[in-house]
C-alpha positions as CSV (number, residue, x, y, z in Angstrom):
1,X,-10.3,30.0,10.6
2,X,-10.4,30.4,14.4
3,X,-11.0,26.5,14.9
4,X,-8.0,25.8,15.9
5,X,-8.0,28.1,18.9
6,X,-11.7,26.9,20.1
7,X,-10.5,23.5,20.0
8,X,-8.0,24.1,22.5
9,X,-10.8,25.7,25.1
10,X,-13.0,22.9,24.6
11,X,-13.2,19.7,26.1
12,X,-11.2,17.0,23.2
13,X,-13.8,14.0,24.5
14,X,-16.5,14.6,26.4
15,X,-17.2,11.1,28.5
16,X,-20.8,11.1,27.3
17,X,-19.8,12.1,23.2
18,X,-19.9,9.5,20.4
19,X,-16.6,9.1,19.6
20,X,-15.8,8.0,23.7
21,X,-18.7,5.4,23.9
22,X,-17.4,3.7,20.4
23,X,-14.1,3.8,21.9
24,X,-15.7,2.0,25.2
25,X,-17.6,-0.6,23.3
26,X,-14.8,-1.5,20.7
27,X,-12.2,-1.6,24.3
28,X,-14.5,-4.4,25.5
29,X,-15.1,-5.8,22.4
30,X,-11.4,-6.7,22.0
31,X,-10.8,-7.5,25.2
32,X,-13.9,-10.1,25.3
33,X,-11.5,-11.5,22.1
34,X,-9.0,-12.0,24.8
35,X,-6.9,-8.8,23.8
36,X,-4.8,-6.9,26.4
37,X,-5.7,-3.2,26.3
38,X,-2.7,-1.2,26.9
39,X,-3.5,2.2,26.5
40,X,-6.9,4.7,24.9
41,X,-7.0,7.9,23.5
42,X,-3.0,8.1,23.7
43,X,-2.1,11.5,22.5
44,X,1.4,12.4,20.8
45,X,2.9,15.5,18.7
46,X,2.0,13.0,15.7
47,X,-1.8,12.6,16.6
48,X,-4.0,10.2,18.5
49,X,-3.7,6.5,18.7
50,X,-7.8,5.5,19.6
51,X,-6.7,1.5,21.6
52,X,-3.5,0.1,21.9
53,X,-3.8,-3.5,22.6
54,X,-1.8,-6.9,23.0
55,X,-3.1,-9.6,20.8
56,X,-1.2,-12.4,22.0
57,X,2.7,-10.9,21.1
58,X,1.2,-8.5,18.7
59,X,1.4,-4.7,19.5
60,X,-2.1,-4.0,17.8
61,X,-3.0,-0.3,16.9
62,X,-7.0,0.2,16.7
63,X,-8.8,3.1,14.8
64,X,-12.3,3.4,16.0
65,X,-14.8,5.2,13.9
66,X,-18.6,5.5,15.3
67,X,-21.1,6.4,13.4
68,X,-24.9,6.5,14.0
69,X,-26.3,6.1,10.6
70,X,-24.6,5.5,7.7
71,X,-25.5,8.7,5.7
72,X,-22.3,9.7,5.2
73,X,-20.9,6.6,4.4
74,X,-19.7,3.4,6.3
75,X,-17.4,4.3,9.0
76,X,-14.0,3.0,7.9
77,X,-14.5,5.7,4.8
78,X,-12.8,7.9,7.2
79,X,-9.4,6.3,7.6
80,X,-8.2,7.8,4.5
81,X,-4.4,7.3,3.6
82,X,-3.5,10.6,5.7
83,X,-5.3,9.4,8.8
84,X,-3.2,6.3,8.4
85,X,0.3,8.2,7.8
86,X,-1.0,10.0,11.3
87,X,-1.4,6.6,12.6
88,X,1.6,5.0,11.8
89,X,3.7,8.2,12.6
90,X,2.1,8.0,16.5
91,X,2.4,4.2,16.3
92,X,6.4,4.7,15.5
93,X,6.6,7.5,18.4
94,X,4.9,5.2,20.8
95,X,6.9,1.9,19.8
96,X,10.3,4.1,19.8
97,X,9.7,5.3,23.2
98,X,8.4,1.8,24.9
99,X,11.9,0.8,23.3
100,X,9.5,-2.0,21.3
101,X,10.6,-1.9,17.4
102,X,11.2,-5.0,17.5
103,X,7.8,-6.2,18.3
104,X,5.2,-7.4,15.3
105,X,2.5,-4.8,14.3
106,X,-0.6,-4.5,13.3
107,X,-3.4,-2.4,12.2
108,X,-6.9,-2.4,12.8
109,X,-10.0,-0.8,12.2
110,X,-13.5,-0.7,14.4
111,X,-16.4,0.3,12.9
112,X,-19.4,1.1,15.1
113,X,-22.8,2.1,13.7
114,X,-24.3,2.8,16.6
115,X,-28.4,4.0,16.0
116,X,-29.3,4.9,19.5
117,X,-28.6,4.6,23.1
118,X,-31.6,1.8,23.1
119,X,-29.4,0.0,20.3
120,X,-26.9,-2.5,20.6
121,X,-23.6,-1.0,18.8
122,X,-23.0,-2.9,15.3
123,X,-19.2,-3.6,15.7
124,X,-17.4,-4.6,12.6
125,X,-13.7,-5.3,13.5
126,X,-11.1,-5.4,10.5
127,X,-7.8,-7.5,11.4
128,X,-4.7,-5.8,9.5
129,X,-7.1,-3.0,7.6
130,X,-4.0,-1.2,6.5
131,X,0.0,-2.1,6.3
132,X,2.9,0.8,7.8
133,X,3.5,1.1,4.2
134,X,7.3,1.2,5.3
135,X,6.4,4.3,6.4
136,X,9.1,6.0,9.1
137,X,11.0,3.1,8.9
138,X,8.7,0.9,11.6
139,X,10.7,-2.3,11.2
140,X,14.3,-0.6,11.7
């Protein structure tokens, strides 16, 4: 019940937590793909946009999930159609307020097992993993 408050006490992303060093290794990843990344762990009213890159003209919007086993299911389990309504809201915010709606979109999703810091990360990168639906009018 209290969650909400804690959360706001505690550090969102420690620089040494999961989440950050999946965020790290898919950044490079993308960029070693010749991607431009333009912003990380962007945070708006709507949510949090994990990378925001250029692929070539393409404004590309990237959820990263890290996981170290897969236990609990393969990482891209978790970008369930809410998460991608939360996306697509920030994504709208953020293309609205760089004045870029004209632009071509895209979605993408990183999945990172990740077993242990003497592992190499096992990236999985999913071009166009999910469509604004029309959702908040992107394309208007």
């Amino acid at each position: 019940m209290w969650n909400w408050l804690a959360r706001l006490w505690s550090p969102c992303f420690p620089s040494d937590s999961l989440g950050n060093r999946g965020e790290v290794a898919a950044a490079r990843f993308l960029e070693r793909l010749g991607y431009r990344i333009l912003e990380r762990q962007l945070r708006n009213h709507f949510g949090e946009l994990d990378l925001v890159a250029l692929n070539g003209d393409v404004v590309v919007f990237v959820e990263v999930k890290t996981r170290t086993t897969l236990l609990a299911g393969h990482p891209t389990e978790a970008v369930t159609a809410t998460k991608q309504r939360k996306i697509t809201r920030s994504a709208l915010a953020y293309l609205k307020r760089r004045g870029w709606l004209g632009r071509r979109v895209r979605f993408d999703v990183i999945a990172i097992v990740w077993s242990g810091e003497d592992h190499a990360p096992e990236i999985q990168h999913y071009i166009s993993a999910f469509d604004s639906g029309d959702f908040g009018q992107m394309y208007s």
